[in-house]
Structures are given as structure tokens and as C-alpha cells.
C-alpha positions in Angstrom: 14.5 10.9 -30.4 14.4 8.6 -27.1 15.1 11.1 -24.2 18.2 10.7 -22.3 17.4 8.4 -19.2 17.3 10.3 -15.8 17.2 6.9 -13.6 19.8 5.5 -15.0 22.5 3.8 -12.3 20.3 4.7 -9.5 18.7 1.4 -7.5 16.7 -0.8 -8.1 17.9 -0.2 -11.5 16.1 -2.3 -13.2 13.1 -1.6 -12.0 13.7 1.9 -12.3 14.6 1.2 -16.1 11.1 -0.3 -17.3 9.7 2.4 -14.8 11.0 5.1 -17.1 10.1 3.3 -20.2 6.4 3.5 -18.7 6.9 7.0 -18.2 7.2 7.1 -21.7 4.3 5.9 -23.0 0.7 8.0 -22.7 -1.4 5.2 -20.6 -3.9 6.9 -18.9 -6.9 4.8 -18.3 -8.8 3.9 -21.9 -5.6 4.9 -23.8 -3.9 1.8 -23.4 -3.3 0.2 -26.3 0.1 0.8 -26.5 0.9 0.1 -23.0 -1.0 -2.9 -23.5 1.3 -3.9 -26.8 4.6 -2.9 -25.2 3.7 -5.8 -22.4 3.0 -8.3 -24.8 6.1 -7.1 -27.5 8.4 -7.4 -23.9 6.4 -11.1 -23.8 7.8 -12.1 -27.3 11.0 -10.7 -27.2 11.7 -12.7 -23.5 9.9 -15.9 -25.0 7.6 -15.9 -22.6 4.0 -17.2 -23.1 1.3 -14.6 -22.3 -2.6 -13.8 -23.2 -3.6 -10.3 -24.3 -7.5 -10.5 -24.7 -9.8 -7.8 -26.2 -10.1 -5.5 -23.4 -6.0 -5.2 -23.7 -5.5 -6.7 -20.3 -2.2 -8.7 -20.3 -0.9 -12.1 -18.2 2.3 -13.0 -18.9 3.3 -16.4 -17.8 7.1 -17.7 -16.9 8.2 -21.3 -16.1 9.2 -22.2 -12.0 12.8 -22.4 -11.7 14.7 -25.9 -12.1 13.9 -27.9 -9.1 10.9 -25.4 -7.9 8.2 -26.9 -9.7 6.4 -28.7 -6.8 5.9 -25.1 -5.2 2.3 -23.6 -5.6 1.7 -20.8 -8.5 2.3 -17.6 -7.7 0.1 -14.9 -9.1 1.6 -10.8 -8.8 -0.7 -8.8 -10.0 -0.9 -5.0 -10.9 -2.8 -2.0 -13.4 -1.4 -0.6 -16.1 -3.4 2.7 -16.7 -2.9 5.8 -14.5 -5.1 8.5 -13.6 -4.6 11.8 -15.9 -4.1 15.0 -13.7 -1.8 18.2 -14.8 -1.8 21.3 -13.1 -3.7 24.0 -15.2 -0.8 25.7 -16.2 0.9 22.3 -18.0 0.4 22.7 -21.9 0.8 18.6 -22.0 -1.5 16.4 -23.8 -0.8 13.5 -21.1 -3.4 11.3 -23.5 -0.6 12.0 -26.5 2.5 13.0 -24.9 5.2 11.0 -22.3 5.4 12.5 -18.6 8.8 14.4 -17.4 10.2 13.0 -15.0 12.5 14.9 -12.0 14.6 13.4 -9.6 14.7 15.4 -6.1 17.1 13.1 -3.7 14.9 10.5 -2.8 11.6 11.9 -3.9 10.6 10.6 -7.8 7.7 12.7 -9.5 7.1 14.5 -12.1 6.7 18.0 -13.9 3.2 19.1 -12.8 1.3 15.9 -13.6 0.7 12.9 -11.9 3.5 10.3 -11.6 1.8 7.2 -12.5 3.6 5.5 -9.8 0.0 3.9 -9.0 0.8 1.4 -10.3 3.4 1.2 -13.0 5.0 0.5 -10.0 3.8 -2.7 -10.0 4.4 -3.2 -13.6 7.7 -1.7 -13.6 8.3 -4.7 -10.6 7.0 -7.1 -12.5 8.6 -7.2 -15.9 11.9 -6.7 -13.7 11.6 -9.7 -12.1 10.1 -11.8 -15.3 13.5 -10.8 -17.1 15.7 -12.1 -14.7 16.6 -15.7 -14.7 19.0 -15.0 -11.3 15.9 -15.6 -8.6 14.8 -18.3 -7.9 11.4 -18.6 -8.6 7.7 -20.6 -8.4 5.7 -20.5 -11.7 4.6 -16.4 -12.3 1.4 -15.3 -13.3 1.9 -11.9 -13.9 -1.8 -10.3 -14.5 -1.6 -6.4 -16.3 -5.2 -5.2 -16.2 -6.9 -2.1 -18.0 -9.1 0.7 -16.7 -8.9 0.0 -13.2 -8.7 3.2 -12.2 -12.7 3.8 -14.1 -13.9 1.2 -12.5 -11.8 -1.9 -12.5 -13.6 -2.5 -16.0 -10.3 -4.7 -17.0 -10.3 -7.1 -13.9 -14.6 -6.9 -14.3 -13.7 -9.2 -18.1 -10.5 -10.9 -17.0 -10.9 -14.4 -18.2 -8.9 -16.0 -15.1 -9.2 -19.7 -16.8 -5.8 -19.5 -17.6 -4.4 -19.2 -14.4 -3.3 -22.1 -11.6 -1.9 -19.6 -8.9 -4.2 -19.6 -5.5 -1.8 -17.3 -3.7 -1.4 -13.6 -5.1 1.0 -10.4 -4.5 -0.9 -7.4 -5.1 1.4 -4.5 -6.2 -1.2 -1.9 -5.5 -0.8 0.0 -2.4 1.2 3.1 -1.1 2.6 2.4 2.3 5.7 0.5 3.1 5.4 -2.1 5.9 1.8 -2.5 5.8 0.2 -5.8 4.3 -3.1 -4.9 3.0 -5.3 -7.6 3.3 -9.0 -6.2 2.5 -10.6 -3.7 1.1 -14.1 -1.7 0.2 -16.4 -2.8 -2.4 -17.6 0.5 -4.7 -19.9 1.4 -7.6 -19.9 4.5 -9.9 -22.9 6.0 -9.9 -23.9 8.6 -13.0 -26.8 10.8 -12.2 -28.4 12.6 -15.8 -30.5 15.6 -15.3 -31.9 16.0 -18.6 -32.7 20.0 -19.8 -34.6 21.0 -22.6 -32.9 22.5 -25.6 -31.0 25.7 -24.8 -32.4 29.1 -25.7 -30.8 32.6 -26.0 -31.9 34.7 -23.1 -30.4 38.3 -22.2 -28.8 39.4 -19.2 -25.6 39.9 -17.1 -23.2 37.6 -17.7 -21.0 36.7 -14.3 -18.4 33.3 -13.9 -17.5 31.8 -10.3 -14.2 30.4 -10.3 -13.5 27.6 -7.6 -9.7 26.7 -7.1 -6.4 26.2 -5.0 -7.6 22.2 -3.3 -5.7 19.8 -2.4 -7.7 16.9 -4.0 -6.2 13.4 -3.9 -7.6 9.4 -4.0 -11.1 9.5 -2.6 -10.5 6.3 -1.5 -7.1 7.3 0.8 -8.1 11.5 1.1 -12.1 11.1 1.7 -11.3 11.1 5.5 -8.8 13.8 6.1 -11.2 16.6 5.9 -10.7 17.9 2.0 -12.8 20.4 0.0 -14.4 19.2 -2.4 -14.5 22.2 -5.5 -18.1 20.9 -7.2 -19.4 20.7 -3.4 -17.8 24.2 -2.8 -19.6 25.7 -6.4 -22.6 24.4 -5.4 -22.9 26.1 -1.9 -22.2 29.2 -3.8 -24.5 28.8 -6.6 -26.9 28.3 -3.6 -26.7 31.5 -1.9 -26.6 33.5 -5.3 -29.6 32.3 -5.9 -31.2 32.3 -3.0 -30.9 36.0 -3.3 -31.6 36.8 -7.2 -32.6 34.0 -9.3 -30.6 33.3 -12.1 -30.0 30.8 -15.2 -26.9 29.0 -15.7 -25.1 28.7 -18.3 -22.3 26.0 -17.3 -21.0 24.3 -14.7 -18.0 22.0 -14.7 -15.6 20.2 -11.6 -13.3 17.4 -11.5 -12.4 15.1 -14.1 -12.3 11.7 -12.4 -14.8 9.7 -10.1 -12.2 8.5 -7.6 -10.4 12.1 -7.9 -11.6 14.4 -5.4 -11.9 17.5 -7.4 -9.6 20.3 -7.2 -11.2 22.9 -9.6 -14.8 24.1 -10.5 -16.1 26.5 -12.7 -19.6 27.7 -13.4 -21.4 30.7 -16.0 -24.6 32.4 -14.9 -27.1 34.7 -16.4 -28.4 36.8 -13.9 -31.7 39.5 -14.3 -30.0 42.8 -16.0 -31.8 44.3 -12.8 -28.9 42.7 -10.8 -27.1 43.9 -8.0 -23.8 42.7 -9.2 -21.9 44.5 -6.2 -24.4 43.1 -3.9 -24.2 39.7 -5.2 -20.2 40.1 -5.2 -20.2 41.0 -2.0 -21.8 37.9 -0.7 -19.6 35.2 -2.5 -17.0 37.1 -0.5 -18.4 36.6 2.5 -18.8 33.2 2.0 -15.3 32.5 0.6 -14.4 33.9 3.6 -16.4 31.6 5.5 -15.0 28.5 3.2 -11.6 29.7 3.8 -12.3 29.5 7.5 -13.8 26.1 7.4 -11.1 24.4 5.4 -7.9 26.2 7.1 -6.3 23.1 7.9 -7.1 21.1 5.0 -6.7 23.4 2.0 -5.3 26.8 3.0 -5.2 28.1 -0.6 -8.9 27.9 -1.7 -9.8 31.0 -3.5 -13.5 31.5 -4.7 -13.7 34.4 -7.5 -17.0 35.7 -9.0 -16.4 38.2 -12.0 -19.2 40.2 -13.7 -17.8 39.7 -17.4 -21.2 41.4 -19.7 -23.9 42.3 -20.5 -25.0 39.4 -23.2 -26.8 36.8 -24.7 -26.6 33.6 -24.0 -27.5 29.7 -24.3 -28.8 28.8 -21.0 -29.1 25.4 -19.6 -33.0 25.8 -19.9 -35.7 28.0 -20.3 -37.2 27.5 -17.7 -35.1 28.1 -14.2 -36.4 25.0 -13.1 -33.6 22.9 -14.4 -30.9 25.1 -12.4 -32.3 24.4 -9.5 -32.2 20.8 -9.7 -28.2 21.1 -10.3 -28.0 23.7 -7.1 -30.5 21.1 -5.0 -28.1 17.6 -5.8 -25.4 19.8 -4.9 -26.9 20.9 -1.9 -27.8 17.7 -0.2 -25.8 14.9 -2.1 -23.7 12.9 0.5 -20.5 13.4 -0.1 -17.0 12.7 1.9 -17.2 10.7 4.6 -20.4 8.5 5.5 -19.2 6.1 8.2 -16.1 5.3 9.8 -14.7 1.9 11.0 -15.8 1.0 14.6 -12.8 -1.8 14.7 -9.5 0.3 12.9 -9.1 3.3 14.2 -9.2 6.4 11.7 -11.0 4.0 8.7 -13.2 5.2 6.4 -15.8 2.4 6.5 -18.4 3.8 3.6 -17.7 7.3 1.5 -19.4 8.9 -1.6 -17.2 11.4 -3.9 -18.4 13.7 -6.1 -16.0 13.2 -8.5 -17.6 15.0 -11.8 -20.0 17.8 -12.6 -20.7 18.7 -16.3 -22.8 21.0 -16.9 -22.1 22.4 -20.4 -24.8 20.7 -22.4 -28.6 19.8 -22.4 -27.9 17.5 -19.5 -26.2 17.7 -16.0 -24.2 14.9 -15.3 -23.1 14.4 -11.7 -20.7 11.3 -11.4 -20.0 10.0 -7.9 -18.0 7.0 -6.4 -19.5 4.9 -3.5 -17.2 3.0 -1.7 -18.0 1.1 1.2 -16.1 -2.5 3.1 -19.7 -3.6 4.2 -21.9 -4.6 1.0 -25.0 -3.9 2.8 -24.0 -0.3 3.6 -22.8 0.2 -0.2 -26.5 -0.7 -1.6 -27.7 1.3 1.5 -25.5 4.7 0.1 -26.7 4.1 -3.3 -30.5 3.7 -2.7 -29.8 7.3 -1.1 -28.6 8.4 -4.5 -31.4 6.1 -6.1 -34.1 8.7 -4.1 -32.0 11.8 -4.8 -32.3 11.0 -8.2 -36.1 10.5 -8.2 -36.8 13.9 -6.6 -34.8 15.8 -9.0 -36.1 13.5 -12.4 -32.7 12.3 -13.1 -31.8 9.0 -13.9 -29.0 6.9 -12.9 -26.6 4.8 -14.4 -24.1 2.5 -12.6 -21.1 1.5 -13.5 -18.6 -1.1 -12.4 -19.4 -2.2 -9.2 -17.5 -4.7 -7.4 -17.5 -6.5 -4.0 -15.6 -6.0 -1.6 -12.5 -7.9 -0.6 -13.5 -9.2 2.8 -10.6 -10.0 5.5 -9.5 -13.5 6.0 -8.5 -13.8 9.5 -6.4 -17.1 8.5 -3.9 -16.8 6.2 -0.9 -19.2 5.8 0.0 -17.3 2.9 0.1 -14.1 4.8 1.4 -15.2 7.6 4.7 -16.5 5.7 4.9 -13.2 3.9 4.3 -11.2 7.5 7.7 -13.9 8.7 9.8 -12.7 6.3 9.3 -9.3 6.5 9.9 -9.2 10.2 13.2 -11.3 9.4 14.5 -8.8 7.0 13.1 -5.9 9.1 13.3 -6.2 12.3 9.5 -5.6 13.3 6.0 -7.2 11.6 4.3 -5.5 9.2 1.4 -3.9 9.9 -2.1 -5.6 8.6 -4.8 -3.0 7.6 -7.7 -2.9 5.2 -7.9 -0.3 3.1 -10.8 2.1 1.9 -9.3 2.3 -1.8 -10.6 0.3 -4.1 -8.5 -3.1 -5.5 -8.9 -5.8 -7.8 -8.2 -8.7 -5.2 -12.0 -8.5 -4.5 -12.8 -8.6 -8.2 -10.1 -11.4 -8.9 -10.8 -13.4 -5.6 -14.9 -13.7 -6.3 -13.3 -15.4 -9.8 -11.1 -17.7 -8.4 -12.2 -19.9 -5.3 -9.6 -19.8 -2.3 -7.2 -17.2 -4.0 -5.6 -15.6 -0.9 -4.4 -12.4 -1.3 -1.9 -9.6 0.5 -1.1 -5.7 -1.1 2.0 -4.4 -1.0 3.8 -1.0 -2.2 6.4 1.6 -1.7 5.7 5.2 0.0 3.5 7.2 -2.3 1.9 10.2 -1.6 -0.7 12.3 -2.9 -1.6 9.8 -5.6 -3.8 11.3 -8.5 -3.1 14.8 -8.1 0.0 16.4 -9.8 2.0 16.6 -6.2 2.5 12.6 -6.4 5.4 11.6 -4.9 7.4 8.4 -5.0 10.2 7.3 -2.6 12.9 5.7 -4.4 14.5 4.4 -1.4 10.8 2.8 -0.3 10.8 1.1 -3.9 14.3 -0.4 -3.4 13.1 -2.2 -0.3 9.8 -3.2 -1.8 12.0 -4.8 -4.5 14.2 -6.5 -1.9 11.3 -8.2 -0.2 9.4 -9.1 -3.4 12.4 -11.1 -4.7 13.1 -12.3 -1.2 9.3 -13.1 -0.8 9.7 -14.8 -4.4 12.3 -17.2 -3.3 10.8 -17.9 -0.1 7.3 -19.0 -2.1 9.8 -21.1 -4.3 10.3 -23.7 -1.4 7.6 -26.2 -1.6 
């Protein structure tokens, strides 16, 4: 049974409705098929023509309004998978089961999961105003992609033939009242450590526990300072070792490359001949330490170690060898921020997160996101990891890379959009470029002159289960799209 609607009569309502009905529907990123067939069954049953290819990306087409034909295509454009997060607590299955949703005055989020609202926002927006025949309107291209949040591997096999637009609304950011109009390029990078088989070995069994971060998007958060838990482990894995030698057993952080990771875990054998009070003692001291460092930023770390046994166990390797590599890329790995924007004041220019550790098989995998706005400084970051990788025998894989979307200092398109905002607001939007990675670079290197501007409501603390939504931010982000969609319908 359908549960009872929670949004219902609150504004913008409609937008609001199809927001819910995302809510309802598992769509984290490569589970979204049925996201994907609800956009194309909402297609059919509006008689609009649309394209759903392989991948499951989704453009939705809808005829300019009577008398608007002249007026230039207008592409809006927006993801459809969200990034998986659920406090540890959560029993959900978010790959199986719909979100719950709470309403706190103005605040939208949900019940100790991420919200989504990056970007079924956008989508919600979009199917809102393809139903309604009341606005005035150019011809819509309304592009749904897949995966963007692993990689922009949706907008990476887009076949953009179909589309005439040159001029695009990208429903992708979190602030209200700033026009995003550039953004970083970014690659994942995959580093493989392979071990040899595993092999029992006896000894005492202890488990460091790495928890209480903040997290968040490592391409908004990587310059405010944030712990990173698989940087954290490895600084402790470092000083147990450096004092009795161990072998590990497994390691594990974060789930996501462009998550910064909240949470990291690791088993280690040590010699049955260890100090285990002594070795206690020290992660203290160093949590302490930690704690200390990261006061400001995340006030709640807490670093455990707990001597569990005396066992036997499958280690990681038999020789100590392979452990060592994991604690060395941990070690010296650049992570956080690299390089900051000389021209915009407090702008990540180029960042690396550490987004994944698995250790828990025969090989270590360490999965990291570059990001930078300079392409040269991107390749420079990931020949860093290149040589990392050669000094600890690990190979590398990369994974959706993408350019990045390079400022325009003209724009007739913008500059309209900036006109209208400051006539329906009283004061000009602010024009910024943003370190978080979006698919107008992508989409712009496949379509020659397509000029491009971000928008979004207030959102905070996107990808972490404290995501927040501002209802009152999305009612105005309405009011200016279908404004801005009028406006666009004058030839």
C-alpha cells in the first residue's frame, strides 16, 4: 500500500508531488532501472516523445508553445540517481526500500539517510513543468542521466544527436541566488594492491574502530577542514606498527568516491608477545591528539581499539610486507585539499578524496576522486597517484574522467537569466564556479556552443544522512525557472 503523502498541499505542490513519488522509488546510482522506467511510463502517459537508450538515461522532449516556435531550444537538464548513505543504526535496504520522508517547518529530509534532493530536485522540477500546459514555453529537452554521481558514466554515453537546444538549465547545484557557470574536471582513480592468498596465522586479535565525522560532497566539503575516517585509520595503523609489527586482517572506509568517508574499521593480528595495554594506550594518545586537531570540524570523532582474542586468523598475507603497503598509501596519499583558487576567494582549485578502502580480500583497493578546474593540474595530481602506485606495486585503474567546464566570460544566455533574477529579486545573482563535479562539461564538449548556467535550491550536507532541503528555497527556484521559461519563450 502507497504511503499516505506528507507534502501534500504544501508549495510548490507539484513539484513537491513528483518529488515524493521519487522518494519512493530505490534510485541510488546503478539501481535505476525503475527510476529510469517511471520517466519514460510519465513520457507515454503525457504523450510526449522521449528516448530511453541502453544505459537508462532518459530525454523527454515537449513541443514550444503556440506562437513560440521561432524561440531557440531550451535544454534543462538533471540526474536521476542519488548517492546511498544511512546512518549505521538505519535497518533500511535503501538499494530495495523507499526513503521516509519528515517535514520539520521549512527543512525537508529524511529519516537517517540521505534525502536525494541532489538532484531529484531537478527531476522533480522538470516533470512539473513538462505536465503543465499553463507556461508558456520554448521547445524542452529535458535530459535524465544515470550514474552521475559514479562518475558521470550516463552523460559519458549520452547520444546528444537528438537534441537542437544550444542554451541549457542545469538543475544541479545547492545554493540559491548563485548562477554556476563552471566547474572542475575529475577522474576516479582505483589503486589494487594485490596480496597473496590468505593464510591462518595465530595471535592476538585486536579491532580499531574509526567514527563520529561529519563527511559530506568532496567536491563542496574538501575545503572546510574535514576528517577523513580511512586517512584517520591509517595514521593509527601507522603508529601501532611502528611500535609492534602486526598483520592485518581487514580494513574498510567509506562507501563512495566523491563521499568523504565518515566511518573506518580495521582487524589486526598482533605477536601473542603483545603489549595490548601498551599498544592501547597509544591509540589513546593519539585519538586524543586527532580530537584536538579536528575540534572545529568534527567534535565527535572517537577512535576505539579493542583487544577481542586470542585466535586464528586469515591474514591479508603472509608475509607483513603487504600491510605495509596499505599503512604507506595511507600515509602519504594526497588527500583534501591540493590547491586553492588564486582568483575566487575560498575555491578549491584541485582536491583528491579518499573516498574507499577495502581491505577484506586478497587485494587492497584504495578508490580516490581527483577533481581539479585546471586540466593540467588534474593529469598533474594523477601522475602523483600514477608514482604512488609504482612504489607500492599496485596498479591503477581510472575511471570516468571528464573535462572540465571552463568559464565563458560572455554569455547572452546568462546574462538574460542574471536580468531576470535581479528583476524578481531585487539584487544579481551571484556567478561562481564550483569544485563539484557536473555534466555541463561532459554535455558541452558534445555539443559545440551549448552555453550553460546551474541553478538549485538551499541544500545542505548533501550525501551524508543530515541532508537538508529548504522548501521555501525550492518554491523560489520554481518561480524563476517558470519565469526564466517564459522569458526564453520570447524570440
Amino acid at each position: 500500500m502507497k504511503k499516505e503523502s506528507i507534502l501534500k498541499g504544501m508549495e510548490p505542490e507539484r513539484v513537491l508531488y513528483y518529488f515524493e513519488e521519487i522518494c519512493g522509488i530505490p534510485h541510488g546510482s546503478y539501481h535505476i532501472k525503475e527510476i529510469s522506467d517511471y520517466l519514460a511510463g510519465f513520457a507515454k502517459e503525457h504523450g510526449l516523445t522521449f528516448v530511453q537508450d541502453k544505459a537508462g538515461n532518459v530525454i523527454i522532449f515537449k513541443d514550444a508553445s503556440a506562437g513560440c516556435e521561432g524561440a531557440p531550444a531550451l535544454i534543462l537538464q538533471g540526474h536521476m540517481d542519488m548517492v546511498l548513505e544511512k546512518e549505521p543504526e538505519n535497518p533500511i535496504n535503501m538499494e530495495k526500500e523507499p526513503i521516509t520522508l519528515i517535514v520539520d517547518g521549512d527543512i525537508l529530509h529524511a529519516d537517517r539517510t540521505t534525502l536525494g534532493g541532489d538532484d531529484g530536485i531537478a527531476v522533480a522540477m522538470m516533470l512539473a513543468l513538462l505536465e503543465d500546459d499553463t507556461i508558456k514555453h520554448p521547445a524542452l529537452e529535458c535530459i535524465f542521466t544515470v550514474n552521475e554521481e559514479v562518475g558521470m558514466e550516463g552523460a559519458q554515453v549520452l547520444d546528444v544527436s537528438p537534441l537542437e537546444g544550444r542554451i541549457m538549465l542545469n538543475l544541479d547545484s545547492e545554493l540559491e541566488g548563485i548562477f554556476t557557470a563552471g566547474c572542475a574536471g575529475g577522474a576516479e582513480m582505483i589503486l589494487s594492491v594485490p596480496a597473496k592468498e590468505r593464510k591462518p596465522r595465530t595471535g592476538k586479535l585486536a579491532r580499531i574502530h574509526v567514527e563520529g565525522l561529519i563527511g559530506g560532497h568532496s567536491g563542496i566539503a574538501i575545503n572546510q577542514g574535514r576528517a577523513n575516517a580511512d586517512i584517520l585509520l591509517g595514521r593509527v595503523l601507522y603508529t601501532i606498527y611502528k611500535n609492534t609489527p602486526f598483520y592485518l586482517v581487514s580494513a574498510a572506509g567509506g562507501n563512495k568516491d566523491n563521499a568523504i568517508p565518515r566511518t573506518a574499521d580495521a582487524q589486526i593480528l598482533l605477536p601473542e608477545e603483545a603489549d595490548m595495554r601498551g599498544i592501547k594506550k597509544l591509540v589513546e594518545t593519539l585519538a586524543d591528539n586527532i580530537s584536538h586537531e579536528y575540534h572545529a570540524t568534527d567534535p565527535d570523532v572517537k577512535i576505539s581499539f579493542t583487544a577481542e582474542k586470542e585466535s586464528s586468523e586469515e591474514v591479508l598475507s603472509f608475509k607483513k610486507k603487504d600491510t605495509r603497503k596499505l599503512i604507506h598509501i595511507l600515509q602519504v596519499i594526497p588527500n583534501g585539499l591540493i590547491e586553492s583558487d588564486p582568483h575566487i576567494a575560498d575555491m578549491p582549485q584541485t582536491s583528491l578524496n579518499l573516498g574507499i578502502l577495502d581491505a577484506r580480500s586478497e587485494t587492497i583497493l584504495v578508490d580516490t576522486l581527483v577533481r581539479s578546474s585546471i586540466n593540467s593540474q588534474r593529469k598533474m595530481l594523477m601522475d602523483r597517484i600514477f608514482s604512488l602506485a609504482e612504489m607500492v606495486d599496485a596498479t591503477v585503474e581510472v575511471r570516468g574522467e571528464y573535462p572540465a567546464w571552463e568559464y565563458n566570460e560572455t554569455s547572452a544566455f546568462r546574462d538574460r537569466l542574471v536580468a531576470l533574477y535581479e528583476k524578481m529579486n531585487g539584487k544579481k545573482p551571484e556567478i561562481s564556479i564550483t569544485h563539484g563535479g557536473l555534466e555541463c562539461g561532459l554535455l558541452a564538449a558534445k555539443l559545440e556552443g551549448l552555453d550553460c548556467v546551474s541553478l538549485g535550491p538551499d541544500m545542505v550536507d548533501i550525501h551524508t544522512p543530515s541532508e537538508r532541503l529548504s522548501i521555501s528555497s525550492a518554491k523560489r527556484l520554481w518561480d524563476f525557472v517558470k519565469a526564466a521559461v517564459e522569458e526564453l519563450a520570447e524570440a
